[in-house]
N, C-alpha and C positions, 0 to 999 in steps of 0.2 A: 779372685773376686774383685769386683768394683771397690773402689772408695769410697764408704759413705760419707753424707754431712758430716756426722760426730767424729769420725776419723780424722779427716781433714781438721776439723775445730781442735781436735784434740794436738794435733801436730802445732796446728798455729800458735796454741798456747804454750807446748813445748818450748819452743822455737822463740816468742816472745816478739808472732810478729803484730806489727801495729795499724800496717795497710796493707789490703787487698784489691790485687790489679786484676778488671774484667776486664779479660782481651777475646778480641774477634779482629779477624785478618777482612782488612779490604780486599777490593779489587786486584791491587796492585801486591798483594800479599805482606803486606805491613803492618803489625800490630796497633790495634787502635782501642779504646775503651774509655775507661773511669776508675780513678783511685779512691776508694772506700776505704772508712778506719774498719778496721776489724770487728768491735761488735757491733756498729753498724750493723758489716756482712752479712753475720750470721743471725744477727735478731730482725735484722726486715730485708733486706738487698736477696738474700738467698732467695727467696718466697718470689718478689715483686721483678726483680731485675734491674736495672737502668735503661734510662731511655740514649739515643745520638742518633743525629741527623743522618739518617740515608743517604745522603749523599757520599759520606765514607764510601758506597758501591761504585759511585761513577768519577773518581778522582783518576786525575792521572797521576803521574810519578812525583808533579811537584806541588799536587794537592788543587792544580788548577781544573774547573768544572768545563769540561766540554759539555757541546750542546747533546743532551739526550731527550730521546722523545717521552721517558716513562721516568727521570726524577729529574726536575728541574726549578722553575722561577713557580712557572704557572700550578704545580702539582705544593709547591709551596718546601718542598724540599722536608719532607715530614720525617717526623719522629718515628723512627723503631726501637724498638725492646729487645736488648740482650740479658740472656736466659744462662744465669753459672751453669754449667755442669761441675758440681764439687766432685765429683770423678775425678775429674783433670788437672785439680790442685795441685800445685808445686811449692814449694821454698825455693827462693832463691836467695840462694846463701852467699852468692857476693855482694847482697847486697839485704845486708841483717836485715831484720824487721817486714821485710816484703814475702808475699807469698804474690803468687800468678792463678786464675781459674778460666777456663776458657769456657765462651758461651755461643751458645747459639741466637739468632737473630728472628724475630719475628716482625710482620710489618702490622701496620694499625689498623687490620682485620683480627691480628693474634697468631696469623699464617705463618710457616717457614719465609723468609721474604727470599725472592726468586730469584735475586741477583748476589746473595750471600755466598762465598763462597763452598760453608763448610753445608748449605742448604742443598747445591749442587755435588758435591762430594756423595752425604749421606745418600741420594736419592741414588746412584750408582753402586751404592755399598748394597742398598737394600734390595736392587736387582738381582746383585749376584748373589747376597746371601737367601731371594726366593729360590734360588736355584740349588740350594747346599753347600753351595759354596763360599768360604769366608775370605775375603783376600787377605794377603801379606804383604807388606811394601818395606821399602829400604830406601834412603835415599842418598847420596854422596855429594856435598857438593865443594866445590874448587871457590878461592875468597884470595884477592890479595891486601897486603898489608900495605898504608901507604903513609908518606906525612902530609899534614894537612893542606899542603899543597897539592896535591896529587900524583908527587913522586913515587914511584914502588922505592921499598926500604934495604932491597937490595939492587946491587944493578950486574949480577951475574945470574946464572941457573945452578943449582947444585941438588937434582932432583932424587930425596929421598936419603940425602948427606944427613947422618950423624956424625960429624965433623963441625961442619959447616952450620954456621947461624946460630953457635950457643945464643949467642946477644941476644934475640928473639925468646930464646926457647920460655924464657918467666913469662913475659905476655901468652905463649902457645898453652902452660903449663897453667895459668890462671884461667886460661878458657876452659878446659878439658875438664878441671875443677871445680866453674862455675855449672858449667852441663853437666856434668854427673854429679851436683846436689841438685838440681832442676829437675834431676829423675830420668835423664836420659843415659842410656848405656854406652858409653864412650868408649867404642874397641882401640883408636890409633888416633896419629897424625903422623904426618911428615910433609916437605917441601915438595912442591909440585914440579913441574917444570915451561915453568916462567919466575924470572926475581921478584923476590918478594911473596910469589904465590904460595898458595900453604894448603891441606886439604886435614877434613879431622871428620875419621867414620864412625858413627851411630850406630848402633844397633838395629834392627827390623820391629815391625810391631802391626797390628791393624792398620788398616788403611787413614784410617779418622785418627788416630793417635800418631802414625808417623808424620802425615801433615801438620799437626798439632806441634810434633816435636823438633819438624823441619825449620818453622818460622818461629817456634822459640829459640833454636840453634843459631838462625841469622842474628836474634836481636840480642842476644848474651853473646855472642862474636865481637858485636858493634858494640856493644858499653864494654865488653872488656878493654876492646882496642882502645879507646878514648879513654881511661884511665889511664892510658901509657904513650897520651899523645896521640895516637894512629889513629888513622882511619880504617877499616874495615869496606871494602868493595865488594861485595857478589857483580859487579854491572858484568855483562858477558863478555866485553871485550875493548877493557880499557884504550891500548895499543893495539896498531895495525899488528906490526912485528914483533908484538911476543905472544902465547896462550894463552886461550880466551879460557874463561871458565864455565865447568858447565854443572849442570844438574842429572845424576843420571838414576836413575828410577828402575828396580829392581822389584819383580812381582811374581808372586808366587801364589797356588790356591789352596787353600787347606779343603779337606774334604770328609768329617766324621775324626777331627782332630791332626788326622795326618796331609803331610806334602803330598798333594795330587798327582805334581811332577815329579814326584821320586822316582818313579820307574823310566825316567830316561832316561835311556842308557846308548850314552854315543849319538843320540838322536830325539827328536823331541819326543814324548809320546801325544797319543792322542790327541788330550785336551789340551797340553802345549801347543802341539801345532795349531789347534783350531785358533786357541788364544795369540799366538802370533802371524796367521793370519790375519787377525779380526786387525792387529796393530799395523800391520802392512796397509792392508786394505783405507783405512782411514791417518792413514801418516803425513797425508798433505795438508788435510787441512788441521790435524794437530798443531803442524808449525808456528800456527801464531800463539796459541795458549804457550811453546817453549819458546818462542820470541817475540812479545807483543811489541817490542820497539823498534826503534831505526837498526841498534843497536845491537841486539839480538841475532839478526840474519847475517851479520857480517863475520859470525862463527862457522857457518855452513860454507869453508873453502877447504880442497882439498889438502891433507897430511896438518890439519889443524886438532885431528882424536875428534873431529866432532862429524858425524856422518854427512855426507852430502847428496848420496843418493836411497832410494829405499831398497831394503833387501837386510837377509838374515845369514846369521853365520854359529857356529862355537863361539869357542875362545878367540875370536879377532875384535881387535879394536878400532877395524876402520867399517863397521858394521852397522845400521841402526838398528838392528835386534842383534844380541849377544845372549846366545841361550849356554846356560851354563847346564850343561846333561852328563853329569857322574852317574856312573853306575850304583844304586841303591842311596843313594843320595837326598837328606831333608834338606839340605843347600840348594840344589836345582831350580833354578829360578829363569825369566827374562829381563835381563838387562836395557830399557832404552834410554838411549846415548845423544835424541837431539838438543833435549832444553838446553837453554841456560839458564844459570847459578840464580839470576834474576825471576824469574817465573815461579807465580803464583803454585806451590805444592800442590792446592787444594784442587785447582783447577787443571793442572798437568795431571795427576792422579785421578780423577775425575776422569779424564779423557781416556787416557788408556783404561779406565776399568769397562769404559761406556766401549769403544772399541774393541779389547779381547772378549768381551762377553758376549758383540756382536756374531766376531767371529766364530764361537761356541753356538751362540744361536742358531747360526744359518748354517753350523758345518763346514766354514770356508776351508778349503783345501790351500794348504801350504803350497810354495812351490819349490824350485828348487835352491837348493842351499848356496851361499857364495864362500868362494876360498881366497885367500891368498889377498890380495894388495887390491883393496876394492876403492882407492881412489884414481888409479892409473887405468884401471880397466873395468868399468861400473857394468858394461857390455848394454842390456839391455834395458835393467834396473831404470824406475822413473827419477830422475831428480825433483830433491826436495826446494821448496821454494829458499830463491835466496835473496828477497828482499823484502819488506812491510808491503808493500804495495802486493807482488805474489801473495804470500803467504794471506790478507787480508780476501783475496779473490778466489782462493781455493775453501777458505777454509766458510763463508759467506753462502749460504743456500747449499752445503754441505749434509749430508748425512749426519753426520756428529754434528753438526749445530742444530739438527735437529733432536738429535738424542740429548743436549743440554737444556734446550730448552730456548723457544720462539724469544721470546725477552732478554735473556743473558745474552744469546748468540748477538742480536740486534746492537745491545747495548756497549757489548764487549767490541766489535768493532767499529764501531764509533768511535771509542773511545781509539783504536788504531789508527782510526782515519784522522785522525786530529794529532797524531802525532806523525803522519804522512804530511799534512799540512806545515806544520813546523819544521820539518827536517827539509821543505825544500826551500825555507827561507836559509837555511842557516849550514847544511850540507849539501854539497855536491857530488861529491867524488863514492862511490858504495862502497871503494874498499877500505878508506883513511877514515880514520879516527881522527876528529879534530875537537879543541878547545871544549869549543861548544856541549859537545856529545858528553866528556867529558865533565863540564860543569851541570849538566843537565840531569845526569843518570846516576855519576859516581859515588855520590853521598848516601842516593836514595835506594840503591839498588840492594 
């Protein structure tokens, strides 16, 4: 059962918290809101919501306003209404006195507003579940540790060493801590493979609640890390030559309580296959929702773990679909492998749910399966775009930009094309990482 109000109130008062934080993720999937005293909250804020400038929808990474045609100077940059959902209430318990609720956004009709991220989520949730279907999502992502210069905190790899990096492990150990009183289920961590890199896996949950739990996961990452000096990076790929991080996105369908895909066995069944179909089918222009930056694309290079062409496999990891098919299995899921660590949950998760459910739609037929070392030999397989400027033209008058929606789609690359503008003052080279990229993304990502 849901959380009600008095639940929630009742916890806060347990707990002896004092302020309550209404967050709603931007564009850019960043926590943004209003800090309210607690009985505030619950004697009017509950009811009423808080108001903040729309424009939160159309920022870029460093808050600056590209030109959009639908919130701007002339539209006067107006007020919307975030709406708690006490459902989603959390404590966060690294930091006493606080609790987190997350809200939904309305525009100054009282509408879902159309560029919200969790407005575009929901309307994809409520697709599949007219269908019977509930999704399941997971998400994994890759972060490194750095010092406030923008060095990584180690400068070897020791991927998955318990040996190596006690000195970290109190920072890794206060994170894991802070996310499981946040209310998130925190199976693991360990060292990734790149220095400094680190990786710490969540739990699964709804689709609306793992994006929820996605970009509360980033932002208790980053204040833990700055409590102990460090910075906290998701950017996709600090360094040319070391591992980029990624986000990878795990889905599954429930159907009358149980896992849809449980009866794949050695092979997808059915509605798996349809559902990655539908993912194949629309994977190019996905690319920019798992890379909307310069930054982003320059993860898509071969024996990088991050895929660079489209096609499906098992258990391989040079795949962009990774279908996990045990025999009698509520695990069975699809693994996609392109985002990065930086990309908005709500709107990556959005996309694949608007894509596999296409595919379910129309009955797409799967094709054949790929084996073995799919960077060396992609055969016929389409490559996926590997630069802002691709990834912007594929994904532009697209199918799936029409399944999200005329307005976000418009807005959304805009907001790319304006960071296509800035990288060609300031980068040249698509495979180097320079300075700039770095001061531009690393803080924010």
């Amino acid at each position: 059962m849901a959380q009600t109000a008095e639940e929630f109130q009742a916890r806060c008062e347990q707990a002896q918290v004092h302020t309550v934080e209404i967050a709603a993720p931007d564009t850019q999937g960043h926590l943004r809101g209003k800090r309210v005293p607690v009985g505030r909250f619950f004697g009017t804020t509950l009811k009423t919501g808080v108001n903040i400038a729309d424009a939160m929808f159309v920022f870029d990474m460093q808050n600056d306003l590209p030109d959009n045609p639908y919130i701007n100077m002339d539209s006067g940059y107006l007020d919307c209404t975030l709406v708690p959902d006490p459902s989603t209430g959390r404590l966060l318990t690294h930091r006493p006195g606080y609790a987190l609720v997350f809200a939904d956004a309305l525009d100054h009709h009282g509408q879902p507003h159309p560029l919200a991220p969790r407005t575009l989520l929901a309307a994809q949730v409520a697709r599949c579940e007219e269908a019977g279907l509930a999704p399941v999502v997971a998400t994994e992502l890759e972060f490194y540790l750095c010092t406030p210069d923008l060095e990584p905190i180690q400068s070897h790899i020791q991927y998955s060493s318990l040996t190596d990096g006690t000195d970290v492990e109190a920072c890794l150990a206060e994170m894991r801590s802070a996310l499981a009183g946040a209310g998130l289920e925190v199976e693991s961590s360990n060292a990734e493979y790149g220095p400094g890199q680190f990786e710490i896996n969540i739990g699964h949950a709804d689709a609306m609640t793992c994006a929820d739990n996605t970009v509360l996961f980033k932002s208790i990452v980053k204040q833990v890390a700055s409590t102990y000096g460090l910075l906290a990076t998701f950017m996709p790929k600090p360094w040319a030559e070391q591992s980029g991080s990624g986000q990878h996105i795990h889905t599954s369908m429930s159907a009358d309580g149980a896992n849809a895909f449980a009866d794949s066995n050695g092979s997808p069944n059915d509605l798996m296959a349809k559902w990655v179909a539908g993912l194949l089918a629309h994977a190019e222009a996905m690319t920019l929702l798992g890379a909307p930056t310069l930054n982003g694309p320059k993860r898509i290079r071969p024996y990088t773990f991050a895929p660079t062409h489209i096609h499906w496999g098992l258990d391989n990891r040079s795949v962009l679909c990774r279908c996990i098919c045990e025999a009698n299995s509520a695990a069975n899921r699809v693994e996609f492998r392109s985002a990065g660590a930086d990309a908005n949950p709500y709107l990556m998760i959005a996309a694949i749910l608007a894509a596999g459910f296409d595919g379910v739609q129309r009955n797409l037929e799967l094709g054949p399966m790929s084996e073995g070392d799919m960077y060396s030999n992609p055969g016929e397989c389409v490559a996926l775009p590997a630069t802002l400027e691709d990834a912007v033209a594929r994904f532009s008058g697209s199918a799936l930009a029409d399944m999200l929606g005329e307005m976000f789609a418009i807005s959304y690359a805009g907001i790319a094309q304006h960071e296509i503008a800035l990288a060609a003052e300031n980068s040249s080279d698509p495979d180097d990482v320079n300075d700039w990229e770095r001061e531009r993304f690393a803080e924010h990502s």
